[in-house]
C-alpha positions as CSV (number, residue, x, y, z in Angstrom):
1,X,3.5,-25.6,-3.7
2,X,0.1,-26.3,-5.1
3,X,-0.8,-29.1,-2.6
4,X,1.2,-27.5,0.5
5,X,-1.3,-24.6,-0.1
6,X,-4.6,-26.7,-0.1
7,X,-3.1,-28.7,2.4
8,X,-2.6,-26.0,5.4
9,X,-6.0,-24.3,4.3
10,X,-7.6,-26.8,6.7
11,X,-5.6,-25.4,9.3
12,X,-8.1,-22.3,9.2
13,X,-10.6,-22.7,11.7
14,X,-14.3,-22.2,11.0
15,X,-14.7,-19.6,13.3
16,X,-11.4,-17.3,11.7
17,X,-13.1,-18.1,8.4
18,X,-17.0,-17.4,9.2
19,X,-16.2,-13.8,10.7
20,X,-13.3,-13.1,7.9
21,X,-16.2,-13.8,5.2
22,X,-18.7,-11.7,7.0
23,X,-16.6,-9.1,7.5
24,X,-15.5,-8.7,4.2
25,X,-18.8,-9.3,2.4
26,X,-20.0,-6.5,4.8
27,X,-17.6,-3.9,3.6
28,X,-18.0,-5.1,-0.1
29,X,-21.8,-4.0,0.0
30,X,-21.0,-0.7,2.2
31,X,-18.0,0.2,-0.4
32,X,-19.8,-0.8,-3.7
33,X,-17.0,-3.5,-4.1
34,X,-18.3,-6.0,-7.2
35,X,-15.2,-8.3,-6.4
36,X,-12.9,-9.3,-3.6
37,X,-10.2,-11.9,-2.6
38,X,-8.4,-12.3,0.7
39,X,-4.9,-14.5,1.5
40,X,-3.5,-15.2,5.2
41,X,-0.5,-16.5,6.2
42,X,0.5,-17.6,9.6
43,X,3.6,-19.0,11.1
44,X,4.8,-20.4,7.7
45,X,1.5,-21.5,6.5
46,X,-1.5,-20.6,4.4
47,X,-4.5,-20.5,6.9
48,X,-7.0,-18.5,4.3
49,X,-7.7,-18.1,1.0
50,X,-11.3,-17.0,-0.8
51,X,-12.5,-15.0,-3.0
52,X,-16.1,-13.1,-3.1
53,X,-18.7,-11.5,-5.5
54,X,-17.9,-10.4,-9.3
55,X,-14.7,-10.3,-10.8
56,X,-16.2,-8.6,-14.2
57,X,-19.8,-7.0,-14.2
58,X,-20.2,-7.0,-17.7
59,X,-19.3,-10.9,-18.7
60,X,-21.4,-11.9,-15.2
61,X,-17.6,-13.7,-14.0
62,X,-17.1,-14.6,-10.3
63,X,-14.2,-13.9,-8.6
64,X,-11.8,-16.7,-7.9
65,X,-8.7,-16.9,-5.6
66,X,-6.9,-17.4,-9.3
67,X,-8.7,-13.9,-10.3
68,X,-5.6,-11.6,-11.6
69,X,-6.1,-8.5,-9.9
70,X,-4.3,-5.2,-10.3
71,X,-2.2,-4.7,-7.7
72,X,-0.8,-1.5,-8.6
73,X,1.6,0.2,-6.0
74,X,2.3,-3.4,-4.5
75,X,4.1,-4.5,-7.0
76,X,7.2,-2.6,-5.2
77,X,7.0,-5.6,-2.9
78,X,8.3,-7.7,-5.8
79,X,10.5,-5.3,-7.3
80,X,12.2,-4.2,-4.3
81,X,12.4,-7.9,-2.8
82,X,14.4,-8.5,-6.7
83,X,15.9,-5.7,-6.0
84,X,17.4,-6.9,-2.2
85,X,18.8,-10.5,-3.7
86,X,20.4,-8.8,-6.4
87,X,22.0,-6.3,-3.7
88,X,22.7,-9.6,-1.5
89,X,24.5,-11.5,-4.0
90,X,27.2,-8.5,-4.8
91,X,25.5,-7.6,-8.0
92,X,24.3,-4.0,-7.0
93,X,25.6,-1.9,-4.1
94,X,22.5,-0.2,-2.0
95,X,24.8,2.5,-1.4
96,X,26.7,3.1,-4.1
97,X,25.8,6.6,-5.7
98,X,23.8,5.9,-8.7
99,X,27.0,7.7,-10.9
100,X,27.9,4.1,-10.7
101,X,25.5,2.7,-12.8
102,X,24.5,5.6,-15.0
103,X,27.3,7.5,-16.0
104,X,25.6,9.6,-17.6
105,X,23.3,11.0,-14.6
106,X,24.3,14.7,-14.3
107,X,26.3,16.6,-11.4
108,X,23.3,16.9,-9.4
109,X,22.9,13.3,-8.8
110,X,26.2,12.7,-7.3
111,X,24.8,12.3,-4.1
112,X,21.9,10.0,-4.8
113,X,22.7,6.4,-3.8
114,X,20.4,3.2,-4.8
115,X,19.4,2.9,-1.3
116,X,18.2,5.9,-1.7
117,X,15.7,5.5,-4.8
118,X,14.5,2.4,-3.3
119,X,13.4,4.9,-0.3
120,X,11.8,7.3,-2.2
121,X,14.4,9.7,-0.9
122,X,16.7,10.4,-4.2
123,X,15.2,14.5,-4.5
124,X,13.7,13.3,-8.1
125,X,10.3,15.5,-8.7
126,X,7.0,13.2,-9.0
127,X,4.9,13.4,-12.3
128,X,2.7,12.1,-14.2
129,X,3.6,8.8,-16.5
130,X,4.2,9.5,-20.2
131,X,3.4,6.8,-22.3
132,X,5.3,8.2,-25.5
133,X,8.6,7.0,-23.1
134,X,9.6,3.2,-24.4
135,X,11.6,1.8,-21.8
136,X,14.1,2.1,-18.8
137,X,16.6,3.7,-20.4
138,X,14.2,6.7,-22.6
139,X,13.0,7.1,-18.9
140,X,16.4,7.9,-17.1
141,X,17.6,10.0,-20.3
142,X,13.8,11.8,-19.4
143,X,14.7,12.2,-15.7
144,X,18.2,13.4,-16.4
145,X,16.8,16.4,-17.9
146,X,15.0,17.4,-15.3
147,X,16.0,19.4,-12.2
148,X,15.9,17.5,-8.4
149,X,13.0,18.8,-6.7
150,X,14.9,18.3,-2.9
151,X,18.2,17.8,-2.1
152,X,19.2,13.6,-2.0
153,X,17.9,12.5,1.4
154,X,15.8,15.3,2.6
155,X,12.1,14.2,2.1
156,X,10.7,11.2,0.9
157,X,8.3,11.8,-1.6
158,X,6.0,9.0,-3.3
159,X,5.6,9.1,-7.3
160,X,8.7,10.4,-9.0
161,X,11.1,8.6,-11.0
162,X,12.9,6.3,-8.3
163,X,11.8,2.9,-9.3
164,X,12.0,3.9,-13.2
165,X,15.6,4.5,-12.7
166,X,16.0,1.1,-10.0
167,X,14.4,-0.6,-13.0
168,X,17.2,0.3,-15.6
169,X,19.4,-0.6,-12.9
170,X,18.3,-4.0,-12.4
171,X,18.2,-4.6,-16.2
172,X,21.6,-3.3,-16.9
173,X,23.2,-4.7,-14.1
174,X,22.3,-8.4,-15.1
175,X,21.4,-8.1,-19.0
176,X,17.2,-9.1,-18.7
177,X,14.2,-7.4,-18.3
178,X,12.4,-7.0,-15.3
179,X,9.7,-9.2,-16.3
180,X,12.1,-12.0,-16.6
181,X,14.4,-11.5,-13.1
182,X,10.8,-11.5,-11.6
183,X,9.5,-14.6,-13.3
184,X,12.7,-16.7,-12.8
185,X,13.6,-15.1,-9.1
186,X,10.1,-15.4,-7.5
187,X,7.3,-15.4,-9.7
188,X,8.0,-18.9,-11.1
189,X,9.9,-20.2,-7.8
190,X,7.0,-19.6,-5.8
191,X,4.0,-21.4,-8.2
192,X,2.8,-17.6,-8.8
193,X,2.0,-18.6,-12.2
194,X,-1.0,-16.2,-12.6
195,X,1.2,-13.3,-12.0
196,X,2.7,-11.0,-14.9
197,X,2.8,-7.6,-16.7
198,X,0.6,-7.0,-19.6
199,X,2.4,-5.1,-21.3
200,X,0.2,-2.2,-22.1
201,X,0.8,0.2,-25.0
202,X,-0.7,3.3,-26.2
203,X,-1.2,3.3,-30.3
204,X,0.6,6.4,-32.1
205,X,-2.8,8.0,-32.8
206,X,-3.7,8.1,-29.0
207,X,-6.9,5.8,-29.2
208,X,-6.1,2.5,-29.6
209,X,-4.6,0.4,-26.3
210,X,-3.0,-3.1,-27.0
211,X,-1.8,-5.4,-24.1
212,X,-0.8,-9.1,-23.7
213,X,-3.3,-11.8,-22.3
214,X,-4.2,-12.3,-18.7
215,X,-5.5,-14.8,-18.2
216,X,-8.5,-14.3,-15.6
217,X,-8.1,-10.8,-15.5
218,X,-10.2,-8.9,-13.4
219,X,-11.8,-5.8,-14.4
220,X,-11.9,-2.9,-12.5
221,X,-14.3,-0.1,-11.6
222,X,-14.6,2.9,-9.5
223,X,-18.6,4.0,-7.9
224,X,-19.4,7.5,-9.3
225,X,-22.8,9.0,-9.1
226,X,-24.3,6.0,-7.5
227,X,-23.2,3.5,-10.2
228,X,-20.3,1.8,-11.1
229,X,-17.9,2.7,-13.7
230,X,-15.0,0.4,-15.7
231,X,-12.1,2.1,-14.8
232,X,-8.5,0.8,-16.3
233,X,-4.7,2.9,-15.1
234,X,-2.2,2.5,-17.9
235,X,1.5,1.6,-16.5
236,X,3.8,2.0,-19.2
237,X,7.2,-0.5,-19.5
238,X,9.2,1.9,-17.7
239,X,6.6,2.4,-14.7
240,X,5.9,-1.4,-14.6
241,X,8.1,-2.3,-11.2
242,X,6.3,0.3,-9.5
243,X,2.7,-0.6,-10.1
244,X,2.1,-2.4,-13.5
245,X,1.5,-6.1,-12.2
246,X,-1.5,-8.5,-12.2
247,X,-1.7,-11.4,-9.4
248,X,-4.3,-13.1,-7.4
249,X,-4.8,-14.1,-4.0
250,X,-3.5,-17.1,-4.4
251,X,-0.1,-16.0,-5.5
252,X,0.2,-13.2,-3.7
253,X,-0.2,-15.8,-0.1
254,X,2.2,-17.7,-1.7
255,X,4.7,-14.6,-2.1
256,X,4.2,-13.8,1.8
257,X,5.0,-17.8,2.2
258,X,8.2,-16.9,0.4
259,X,8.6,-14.2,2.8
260,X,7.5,-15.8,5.9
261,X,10.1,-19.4,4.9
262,X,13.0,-16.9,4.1
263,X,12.4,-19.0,0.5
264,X,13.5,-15.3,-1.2
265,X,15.7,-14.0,1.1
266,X,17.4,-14.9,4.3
267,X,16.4,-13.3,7.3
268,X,19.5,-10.4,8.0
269,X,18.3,-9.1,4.4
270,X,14.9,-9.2,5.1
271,X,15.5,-6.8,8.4
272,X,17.8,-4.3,5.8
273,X,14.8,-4.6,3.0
274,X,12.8,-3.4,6.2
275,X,14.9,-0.5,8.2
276,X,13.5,2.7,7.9
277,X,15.6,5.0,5.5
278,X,17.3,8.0,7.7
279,X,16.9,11.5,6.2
280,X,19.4,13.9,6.5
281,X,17.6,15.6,9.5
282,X,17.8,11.9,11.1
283,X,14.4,11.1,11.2
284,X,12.9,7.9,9.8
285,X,11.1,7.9,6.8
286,X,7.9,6.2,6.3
287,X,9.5,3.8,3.4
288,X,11.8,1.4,3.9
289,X,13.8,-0.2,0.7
290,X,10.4,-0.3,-1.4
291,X,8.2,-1.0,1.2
292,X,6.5,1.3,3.6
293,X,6.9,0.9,7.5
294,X,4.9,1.6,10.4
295,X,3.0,0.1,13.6
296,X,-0.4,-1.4,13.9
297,X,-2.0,-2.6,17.4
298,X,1.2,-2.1,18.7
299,X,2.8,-4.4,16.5
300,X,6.0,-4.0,13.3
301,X,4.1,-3.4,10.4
302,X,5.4,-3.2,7.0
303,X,3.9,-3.9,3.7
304,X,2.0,-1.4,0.9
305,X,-0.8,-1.3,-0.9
306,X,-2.1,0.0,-4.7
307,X,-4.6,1.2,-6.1
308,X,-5.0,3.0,-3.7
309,X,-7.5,0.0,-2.8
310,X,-7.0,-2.2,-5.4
311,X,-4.7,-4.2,-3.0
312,X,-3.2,-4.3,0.5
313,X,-0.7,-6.3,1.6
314,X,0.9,-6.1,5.4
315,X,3.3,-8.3,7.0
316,X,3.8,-8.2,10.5
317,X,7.4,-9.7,11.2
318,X,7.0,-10.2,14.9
319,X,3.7,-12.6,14.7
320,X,5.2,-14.5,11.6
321,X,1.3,-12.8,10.0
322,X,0.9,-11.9,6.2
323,X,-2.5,-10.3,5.0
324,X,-3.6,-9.8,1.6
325,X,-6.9,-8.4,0.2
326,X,-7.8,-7.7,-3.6
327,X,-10.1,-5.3,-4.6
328,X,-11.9,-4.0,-8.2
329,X,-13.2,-1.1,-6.8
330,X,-10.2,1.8,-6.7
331,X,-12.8,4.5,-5.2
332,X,-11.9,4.0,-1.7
333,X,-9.3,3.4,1.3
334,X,-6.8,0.7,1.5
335,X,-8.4,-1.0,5.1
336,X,-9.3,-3.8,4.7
337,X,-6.2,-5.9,5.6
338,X,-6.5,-4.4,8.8
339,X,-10.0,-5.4,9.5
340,X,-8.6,-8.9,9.0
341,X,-5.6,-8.5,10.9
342,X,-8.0,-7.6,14.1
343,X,-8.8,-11.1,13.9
344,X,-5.5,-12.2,14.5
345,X,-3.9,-9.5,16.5
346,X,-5.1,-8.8,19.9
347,X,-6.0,-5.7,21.7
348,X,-3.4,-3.1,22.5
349,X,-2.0,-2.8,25.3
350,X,-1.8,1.2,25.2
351,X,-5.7,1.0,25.0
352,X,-5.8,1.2,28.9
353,X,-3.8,4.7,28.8
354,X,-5.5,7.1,30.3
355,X,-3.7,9.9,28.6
356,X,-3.3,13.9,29.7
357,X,-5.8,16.0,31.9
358,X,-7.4,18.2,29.7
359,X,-7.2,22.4,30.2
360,X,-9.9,22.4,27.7
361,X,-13.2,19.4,27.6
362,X,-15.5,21.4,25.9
363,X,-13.4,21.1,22.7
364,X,-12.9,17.4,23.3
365,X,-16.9,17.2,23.9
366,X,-17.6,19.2,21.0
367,X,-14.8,17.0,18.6
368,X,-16.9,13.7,19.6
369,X,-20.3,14.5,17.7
370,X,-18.1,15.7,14.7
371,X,-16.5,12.3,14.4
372,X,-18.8,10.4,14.6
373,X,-21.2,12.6,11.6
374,X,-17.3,12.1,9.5
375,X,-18.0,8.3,10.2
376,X,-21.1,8.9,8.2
377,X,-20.4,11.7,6.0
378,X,-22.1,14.2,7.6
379,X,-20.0,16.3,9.4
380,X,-20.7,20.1,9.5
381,X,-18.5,22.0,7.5
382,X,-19.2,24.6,9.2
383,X,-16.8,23.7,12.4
384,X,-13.9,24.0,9.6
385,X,-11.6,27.3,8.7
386,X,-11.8,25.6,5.1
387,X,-14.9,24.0,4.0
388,X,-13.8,22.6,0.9
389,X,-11.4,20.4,3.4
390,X,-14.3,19.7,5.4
391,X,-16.2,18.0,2.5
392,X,-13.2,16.1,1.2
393,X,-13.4,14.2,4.7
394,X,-16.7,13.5,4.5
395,X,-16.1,12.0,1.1
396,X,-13.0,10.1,2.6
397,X,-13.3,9.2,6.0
398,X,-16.1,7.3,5.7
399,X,-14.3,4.4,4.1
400,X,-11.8,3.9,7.3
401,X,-14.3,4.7,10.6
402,X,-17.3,3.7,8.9
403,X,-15.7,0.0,9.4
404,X,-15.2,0.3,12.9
405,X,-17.1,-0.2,15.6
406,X,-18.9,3.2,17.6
407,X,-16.6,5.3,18.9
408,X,-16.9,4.6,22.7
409,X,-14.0,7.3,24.3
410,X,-11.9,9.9,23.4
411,X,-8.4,10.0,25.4
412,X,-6.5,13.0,24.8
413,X,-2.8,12.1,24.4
414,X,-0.8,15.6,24.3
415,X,-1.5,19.6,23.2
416,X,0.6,21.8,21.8
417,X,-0.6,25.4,21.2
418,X,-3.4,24.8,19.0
419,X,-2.2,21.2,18.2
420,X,-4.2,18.7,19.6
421,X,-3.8,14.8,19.7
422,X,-6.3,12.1,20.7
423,X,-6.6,8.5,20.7
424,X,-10.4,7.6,19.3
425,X,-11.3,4.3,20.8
426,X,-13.8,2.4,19.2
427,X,-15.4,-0.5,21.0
428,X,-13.0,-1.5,22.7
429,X,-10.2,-3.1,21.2
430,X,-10.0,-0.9,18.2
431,X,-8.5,3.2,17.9
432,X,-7.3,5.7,15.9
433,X,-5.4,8.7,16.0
434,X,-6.3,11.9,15.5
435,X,-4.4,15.2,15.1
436,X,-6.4,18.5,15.4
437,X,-5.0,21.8,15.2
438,X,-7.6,24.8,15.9
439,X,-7.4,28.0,14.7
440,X,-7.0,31.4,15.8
441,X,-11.4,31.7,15.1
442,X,-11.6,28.5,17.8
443,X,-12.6,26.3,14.4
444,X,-10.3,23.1,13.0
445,X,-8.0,24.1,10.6
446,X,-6.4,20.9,10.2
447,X,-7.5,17.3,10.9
448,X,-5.7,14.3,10.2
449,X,-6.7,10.5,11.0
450,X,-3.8,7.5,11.2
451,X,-4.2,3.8,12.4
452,X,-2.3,3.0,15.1
C-alpha cells in the first residue's frame, strides 16, 4: 500500500500541486491555521498528499502527511463504513428495531430501527458527553433513562446518543471492541497504521487526564484575542465512534482508496451506506447511514467533517474524487476541501441561469454591499431585526466568502412573501446560496448561507 501511494503521487501534475499549495498556505495565514495536511484521490489513485506549517507550536514540530490529527466528527466515516459490512455480512439488520439488540431499551423505543441511529433520526435528545460513563453499555443504560426528544423518524438531529448506542451494538453483536473491528476491518487492511483512539480518561478527582500514545500527535489550538490557544475536546470510550479518532493525511487518502477500489465494501452497499434516510413526512434528511449527503457544483456529494474544522472529508461518487484536509485550528469553517475540489470540478452548469425578474431590485441592490462587508466582517448590524445575529455572521462568515473570489452578480432564484433566495456568484465559476427573509420593519430577520 505504502509504494502504490508514492508511486501514483507522481501522477499529480505540477500545476494541480502549485495552486493546491498556494491555496491552502493562503487560507492557513488568513485563518491563523499553525498546521495543515491535504490528501486527493482520483479515479482509484492517490494524486496528492502534503502537509504544511506547525504541527505543535510549543515543541517547534512540522507537520507531516504522517501528523495524527484529530479528526473528530469524521470518524463516523469509519464507524459507519464498520457498521455497513457488519450489516452486509448478516450480522446486524439496518432495519431491525433496536428491541432486537437491547432488550432492555424501554417501550418508547420500539420504533427506533438501526438504520435509524445510523441517520441521526432515532428521537434520542443531544447532550453533552459525561465522562463519569465507562463504556457502551453505562451509556445505553444512561440513554434508557431518558425520555425521546421526537418521535423515531421525525427530525434528524446531530449530537445525541445514536452512535453511543450503534457502538454497543457493534460490540455486542460480534464480541470486540470497537477499536479492534476498526483496526482489523480497515484500519490495519488499508496500511492506516497511524490511526487509533487514545483512549482518554478523566482521573476521579477531575484534574488529572491520562491517554495512550500517539504517536505524531498533533496538537490543537483555537485563535482567541489575536493569539493562539492549545485547545484539547475529551471523547470518552463510549463517544469514541462518533468523534474520538486520530489519523493523518496519509491514511485518511488511503481510507478514500478503500472507498474509491470497493477494497471495504462492494459497490450496491456503498450506494445504501449513501441514500438519504426518509423521515416520516417523506423528505430526505441531510444524513445518510453516518455520513452526511448533499450537492456541490452540481455534483453527489457525501462525506463529513469534525472539528468543526479540524477535518473535512468529501467524496464525490460520480467523478471517482476523494478530498481530505487536516487542520489544528478548530476556530473556523469546515471549507477547505471545497477550495480543493474547485480544482478538480468544473464550473456549474446552472451558473448561466438567469433566475426570476425581480418585483423588488432595490432590496437586491441594497443586499450586495452587505455581503460583501459579511465577507470582511464588517456588515452593519444595523440592516438586522436582531443584532446580536448580525454580529455572529460577521464572526462566521468570514471564514467561507472570505475564500472566494469577489462577488461579481447576484441572480435572484425565487420569493416567497418575505422569503427571498439568491444565487451569489463569485468570479465566475464559484456561488453560494443565500436565503433572506425580511421583516415586517423592511430589515433581515433571517439570513442563511449554503454551498451549492
Amino acid at each position: 500500500m505504502r509504494a502504490a501511494i508514492l508511486i501514483s503521487l507522481l501522477l499529480a501534475t505540477a500545476v494541480q500541486a502549485d495552486e493546491i499549495d498556494d491555496f491552502l498556505q493562503r487560507e492557513m495565514a488568513r485563518n491563523h491555521i499553525p498546521g495543515a495536511a491535504v490528501a486527493v484521490v482520483k479515479d482509484g489513485k492517490l494524486v496528492k498528499l502534503a502537509a504544511y506549517g506547525m504541527a505543535d507550536l510549543e515543541n517547534n514540530v512540522p507537520a507531516s502527511v504522517q501528523s495524527a490529527f484529530q479528526i473528530a466528527s469524521s470518524t463516523k466515516l469509519l464507524s459507519s463504513t464498520l457498521l455497513m459490512q457488519l450489516a452486509g455480512e448478516g450480522k446486524i439488520d439496518l432495519d431491525a428495531p433496536v428491541q432486537r439488540y437491547v432488550p432492555e431499551a424501554p417501550e418508547s423505543w420500539h420504533a427506533i430501527t438501526v438504520r435509524q441511529l445510523a441517520a441521526h433520526a432515532s428521537g434520542m435528545p443531544p447532550g453533552p458527553p459525561d465522562a463519569d460513563i465507562p463504556d457502551a453499555a453505562a451509556a445505553v443504560k444512561a440513554a434508557i433513562a431518558k425520555p425521546l426528544a421526537k418521535a423515531p423518524g421525525e427530525v434528524a438531529a446531530y449530537g445525541s446518543d445514536d452512535f453511543s448506542v450503534l457502538t454497543y451494538i457493534m460490540e455486542k453483536t460480534t464480541g470486540k471492541t470497537l477499536p479492534e473491528l476498526i483496526a482489523e476491518r480497515i484500519t490495519r487492511p488499508l496500511g492506516m497504521s497511524g490511526t487509533r483512539f487514545d483512549n482518554v480518561a478523566i482521573g476521579k478527582d477531575r484534574i488529572v487526564v491520562s491517554s495512550d500514545i500517539v504517536p505524531n500527535r498533533v496538537s490543537t489550538y483555537q485563535w482567541k484575542n489575536g493569539a493562539q490557544q492549545s485547545y484539547r475536546f475529551l471523547y470518552p470510550y463510549y463517544t469514541i465512534s462518533a468523534g474520538g479518532m486520530f489519523s493523518s493525511a496519509h491514511d485518511m487518502g488511503a481510507f478514500l482508496l478503500g472507498i474509491s477500489n470497493n477494497t471495504l465494501l462492494p459497490q450496491p452497499l456503498q450506494e445504501k451506506m449513501w441514500t438519504p434516510y426518509q423521515l416520516n413526512s417523506g423528505k430526505p434528511a441531510s444524513f445518510a447511514l453516518g455520513w452526511t449527503v448533499s450537492t456541490y457544483r452540481g455534483e453527489r456529494q457525501v462525506g463529513h467533517s469534525g472539528g468543526p474544522a479540524l477535518a473535512d472529508v468529501v467524496w464525490y461518487p460520480g467523478k471517482k474524487l476523494g478530498i481530505v484536509v487536516l487542520t489544528n485550528q478548530r476556530r473556523m469553517s469546515p471549507v477547505l476541501a471545497h477550495g480543493v475540489a474547485n480544482f478538480y470540478l468544473p464550473a456549474p452548469a446552472f451558473l448561466k441561469d438567469s433566475g426570476i425578474q425581480d418585483s423588488q431590485p432595490e432590496r437586491t441592490a441594497a443586499l450586495k454591499p452587505l455581503l460583501l462587508a459579511l465577507a470582511s466582517g464588517k456588515a452593519d448590524t444595523a440592516q438586522f431585526s436582531n443584532p446580536a445575529m448580525a454580529s455572529e455572521l460577521n464572526e462566521w462568515y468570514p471564514y467561507q466568502l472570505g475564500a472566494m473570489p469577489p462577488l461579481s452578480r447576484l441572480v435572484l432564484l425565487s420569493e416567497t412573501g418575505g422569503k427571498r433566495v439568491y444565487r451569489a456568484v463569485h468570479g465566475e465559476t464559484q456561488s453560494v446560496r443565500w436565503t433572506v427573509a425580511y421583516g415586517a420593519d423592511g430589515k433581515i430577520s433571517d439570513l442563511e448561507l449554503a454551498d451549492e
